[in-house]
Residue frames relative to the residue before (quaternion, step in Angstrom):
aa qw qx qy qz dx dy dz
X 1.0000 0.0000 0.0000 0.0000 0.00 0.00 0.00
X 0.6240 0.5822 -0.2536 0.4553 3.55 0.84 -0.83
X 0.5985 0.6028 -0.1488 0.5063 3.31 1.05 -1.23
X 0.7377 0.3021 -0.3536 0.4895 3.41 0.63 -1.31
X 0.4204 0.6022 -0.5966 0.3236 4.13 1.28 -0.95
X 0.7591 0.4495 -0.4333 0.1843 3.31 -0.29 -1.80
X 0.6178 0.5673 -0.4408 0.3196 3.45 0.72 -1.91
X 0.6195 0.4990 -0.3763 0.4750 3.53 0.47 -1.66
X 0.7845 0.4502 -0.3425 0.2543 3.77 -0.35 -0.61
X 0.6387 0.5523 -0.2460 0.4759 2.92 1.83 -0.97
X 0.5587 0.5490 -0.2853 0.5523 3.54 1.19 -1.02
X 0.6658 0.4286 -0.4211 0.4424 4.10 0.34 -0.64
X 0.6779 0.4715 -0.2495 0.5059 3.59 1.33 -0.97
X 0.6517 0.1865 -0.5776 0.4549 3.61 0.22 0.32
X 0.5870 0.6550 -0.4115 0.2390 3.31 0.34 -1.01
X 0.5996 0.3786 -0.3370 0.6194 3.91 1.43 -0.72
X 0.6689 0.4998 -0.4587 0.3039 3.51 0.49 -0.48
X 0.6272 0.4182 -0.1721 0.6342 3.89 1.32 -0.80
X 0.5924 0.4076 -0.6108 0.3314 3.80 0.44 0.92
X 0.5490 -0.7608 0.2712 0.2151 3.14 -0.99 0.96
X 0.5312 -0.7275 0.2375 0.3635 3.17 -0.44 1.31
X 0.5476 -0.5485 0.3675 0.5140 4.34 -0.78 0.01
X 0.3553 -0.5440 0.5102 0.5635 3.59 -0.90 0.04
X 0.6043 -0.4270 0.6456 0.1891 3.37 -2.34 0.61
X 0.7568 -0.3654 0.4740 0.2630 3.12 -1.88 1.52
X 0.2047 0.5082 -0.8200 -0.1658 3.41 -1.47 -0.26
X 0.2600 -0.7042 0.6607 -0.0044 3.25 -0.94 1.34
X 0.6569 -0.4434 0.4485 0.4131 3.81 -1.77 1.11
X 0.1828 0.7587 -0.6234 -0.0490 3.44 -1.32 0.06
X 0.7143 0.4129 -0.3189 0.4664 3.72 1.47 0.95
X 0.0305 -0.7976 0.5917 -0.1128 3.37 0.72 1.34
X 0.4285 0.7335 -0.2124 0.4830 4.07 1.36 -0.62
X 0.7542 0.3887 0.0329 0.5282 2.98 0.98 -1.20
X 0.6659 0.4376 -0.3209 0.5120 3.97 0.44 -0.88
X 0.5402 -0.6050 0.5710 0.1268 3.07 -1.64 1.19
X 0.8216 0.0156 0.1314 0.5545 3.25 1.07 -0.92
X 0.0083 0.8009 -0.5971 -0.0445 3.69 -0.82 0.81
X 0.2329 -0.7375 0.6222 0.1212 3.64 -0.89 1.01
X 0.3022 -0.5627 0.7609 0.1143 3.67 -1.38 0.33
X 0.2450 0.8000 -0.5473 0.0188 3.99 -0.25 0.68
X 0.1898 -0.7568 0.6232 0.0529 3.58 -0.98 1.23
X 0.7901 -0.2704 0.1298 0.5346 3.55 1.01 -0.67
X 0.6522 -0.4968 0.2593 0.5105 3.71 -0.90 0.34
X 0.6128 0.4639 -0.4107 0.4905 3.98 1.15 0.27
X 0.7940 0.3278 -0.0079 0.5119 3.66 0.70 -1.02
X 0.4362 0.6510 -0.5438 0.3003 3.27 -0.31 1.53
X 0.4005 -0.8042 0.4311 0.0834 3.31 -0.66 0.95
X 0.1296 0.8517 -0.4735 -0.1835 3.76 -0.32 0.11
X 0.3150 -0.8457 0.4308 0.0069 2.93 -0.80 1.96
X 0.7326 0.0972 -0.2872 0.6094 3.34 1.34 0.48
X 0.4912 -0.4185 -0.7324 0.2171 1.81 -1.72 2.11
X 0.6311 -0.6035 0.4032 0.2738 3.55 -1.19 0.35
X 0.1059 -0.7453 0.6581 0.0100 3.20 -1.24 0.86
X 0.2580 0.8184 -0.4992 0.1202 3.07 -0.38 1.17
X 0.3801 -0.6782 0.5793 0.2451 4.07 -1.02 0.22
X 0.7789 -0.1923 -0.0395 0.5956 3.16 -0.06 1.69
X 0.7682 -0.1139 0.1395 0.6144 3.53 -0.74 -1.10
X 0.5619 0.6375 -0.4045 0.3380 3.61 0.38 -0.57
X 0.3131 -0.5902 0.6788 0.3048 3.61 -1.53 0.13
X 0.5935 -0.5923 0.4145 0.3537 3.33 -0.97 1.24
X 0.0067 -0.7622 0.5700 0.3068 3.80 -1.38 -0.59
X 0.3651 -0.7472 0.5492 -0.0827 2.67 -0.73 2.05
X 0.3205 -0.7616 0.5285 0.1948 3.15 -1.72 0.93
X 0.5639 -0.6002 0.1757 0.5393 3.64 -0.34 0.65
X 0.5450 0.5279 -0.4757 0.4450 3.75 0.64 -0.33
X 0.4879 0.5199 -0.5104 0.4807 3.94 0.75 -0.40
X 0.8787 0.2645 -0.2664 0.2949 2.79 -0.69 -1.64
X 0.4732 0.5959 -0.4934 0.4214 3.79 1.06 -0.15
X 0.4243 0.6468 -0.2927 0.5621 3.62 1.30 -0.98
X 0.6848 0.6201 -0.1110 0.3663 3.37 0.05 -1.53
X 0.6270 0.2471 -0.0927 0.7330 3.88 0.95 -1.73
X 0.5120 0.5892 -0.5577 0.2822 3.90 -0.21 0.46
X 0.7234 0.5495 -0.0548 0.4144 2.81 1.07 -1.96
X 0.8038 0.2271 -0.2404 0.4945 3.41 0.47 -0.61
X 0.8668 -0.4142 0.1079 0.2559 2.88 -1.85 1.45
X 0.7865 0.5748 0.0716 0.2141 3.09 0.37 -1.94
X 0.1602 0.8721 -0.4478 0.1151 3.37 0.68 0.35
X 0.1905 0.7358 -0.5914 0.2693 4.09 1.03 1.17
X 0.8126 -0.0565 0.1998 0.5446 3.74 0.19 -1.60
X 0.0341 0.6874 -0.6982 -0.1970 3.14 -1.05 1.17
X 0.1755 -0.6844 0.6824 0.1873 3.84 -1.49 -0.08
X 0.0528 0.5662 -0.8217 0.0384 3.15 -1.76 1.12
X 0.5954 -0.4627 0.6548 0.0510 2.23 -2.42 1.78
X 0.0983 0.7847 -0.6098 -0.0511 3.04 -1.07 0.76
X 0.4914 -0.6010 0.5902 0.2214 3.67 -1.05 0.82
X 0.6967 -0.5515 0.4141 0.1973 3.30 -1.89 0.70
X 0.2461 -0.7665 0.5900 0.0615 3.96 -0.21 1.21
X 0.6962 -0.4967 0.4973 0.1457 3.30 -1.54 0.83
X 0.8203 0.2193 0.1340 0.5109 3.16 1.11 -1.28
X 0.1712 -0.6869 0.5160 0.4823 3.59 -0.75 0.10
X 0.4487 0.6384 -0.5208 0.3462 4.07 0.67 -0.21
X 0.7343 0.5326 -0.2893 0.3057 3.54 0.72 -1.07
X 0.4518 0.7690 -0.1843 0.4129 3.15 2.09 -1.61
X 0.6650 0.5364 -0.1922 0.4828 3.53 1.09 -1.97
X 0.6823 0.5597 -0.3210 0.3437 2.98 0.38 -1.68
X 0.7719 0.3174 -0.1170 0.5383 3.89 0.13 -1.54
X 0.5594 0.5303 -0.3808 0.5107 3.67 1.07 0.82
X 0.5946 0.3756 -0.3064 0.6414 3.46 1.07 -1.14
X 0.7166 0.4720 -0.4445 0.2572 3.74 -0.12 -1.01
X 0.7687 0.5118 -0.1889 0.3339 3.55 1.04 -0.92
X 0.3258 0.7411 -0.3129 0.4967 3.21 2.28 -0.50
X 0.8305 0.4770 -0.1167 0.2629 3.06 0.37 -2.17
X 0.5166 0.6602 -0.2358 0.4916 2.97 2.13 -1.43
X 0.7783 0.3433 -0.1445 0.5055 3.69 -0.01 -1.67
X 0.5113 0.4209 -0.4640 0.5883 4.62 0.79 -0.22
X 0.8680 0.2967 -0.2401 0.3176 3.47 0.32 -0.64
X 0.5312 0.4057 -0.4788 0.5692 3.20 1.29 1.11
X 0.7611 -0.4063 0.2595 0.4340 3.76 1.53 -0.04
X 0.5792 0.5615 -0.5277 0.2662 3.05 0.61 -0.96
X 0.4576 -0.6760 0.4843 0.3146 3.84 -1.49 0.16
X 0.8044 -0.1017 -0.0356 0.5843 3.25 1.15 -0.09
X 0.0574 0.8267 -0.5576 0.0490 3.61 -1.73 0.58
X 0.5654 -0.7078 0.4235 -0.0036 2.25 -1.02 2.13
X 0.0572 0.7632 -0.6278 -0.1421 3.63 -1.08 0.52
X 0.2272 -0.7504 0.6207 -0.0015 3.74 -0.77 0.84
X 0.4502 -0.7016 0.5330 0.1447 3.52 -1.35 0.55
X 0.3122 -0.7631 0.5631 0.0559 3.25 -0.16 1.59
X 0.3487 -0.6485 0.6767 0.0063 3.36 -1.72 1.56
X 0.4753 -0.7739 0.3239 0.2650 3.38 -1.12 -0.64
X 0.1005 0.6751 -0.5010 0.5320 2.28 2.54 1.57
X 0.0945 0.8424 -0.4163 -0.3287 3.38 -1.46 -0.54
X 0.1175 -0.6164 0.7453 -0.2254 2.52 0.48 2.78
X 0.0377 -0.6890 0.7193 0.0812 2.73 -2.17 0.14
X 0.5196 0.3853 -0.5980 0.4732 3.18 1.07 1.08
X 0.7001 0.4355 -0.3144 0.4705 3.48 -1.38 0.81
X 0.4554 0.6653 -0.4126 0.4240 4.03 1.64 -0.33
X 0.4264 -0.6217 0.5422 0.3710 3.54 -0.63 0.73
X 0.2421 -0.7605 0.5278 0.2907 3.11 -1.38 0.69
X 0.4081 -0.7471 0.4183 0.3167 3.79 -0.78 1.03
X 0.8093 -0.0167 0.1617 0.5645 3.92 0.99 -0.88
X 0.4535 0.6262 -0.6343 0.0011 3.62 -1.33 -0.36
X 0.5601 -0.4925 0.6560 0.1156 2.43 -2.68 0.56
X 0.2079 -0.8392 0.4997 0.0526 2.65 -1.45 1.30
């Protein structure tokens, strides 16, 4: 009986030792760098936190046609990044990804980064969830 414990213990131990490990975060790590950085809760409520827009101390809330408004105007058009918030769904997730890809490529930018938004509001270190280059 003993004999059979160990084997069994020994077999559970390699067998966890040889599962393969998840893949690792790659987390944002070029706020320095983005032309533009969006905060997006929904096509009413989005915030852009680089360059800032804000009412008094406040970040402004911007609808998404604004802040599209917003990435015209300014110069730069390397990296945009939008925060994004947690979706119900992964169809929905896609959906307000592709639209904003298509939205911000088709003012130029060369690439854009989307990242998962906390309820800090760093955004270096924010996992990144996807982008288009």
């Amino acid at each position: 009986m003993k004999v059979s414990a160990s084997l069994l213990f020994i077999v559970l131990l390699v067998t966890a030792c040889s599962t393969p490990q998840t893949s690792q975060v790659v987390r944002f790590h070029e706020q320095d760098q983005a032309n533009i950085i969006v905060r997006y809760y929904s096509d009413e409520t989005s915030y852009v936190v680089k360059p800032q827009r804000t009412e008094g101390v406040f970040l402004s809330i911007l609808r998404r046609d604004d802040v599209l408004d917003v990435a015209k105007k300014l110069p730069g058009r390397g990296l945009a990044v939008v925060i994004l918030v947690h979706y119900p769904s992964q169809d929905t997730a896609d959906a307000v990804r592709t639209k904003w890809a298509s939205q911000l490529t088709g003012l130029g930018y060369q690439r854009v980064v989307f990242l998962r938004g906390f309820g800090s509001s760093q955004v270096e270190g924010l996992p990144i969830l996807a982008q288009v280059d």
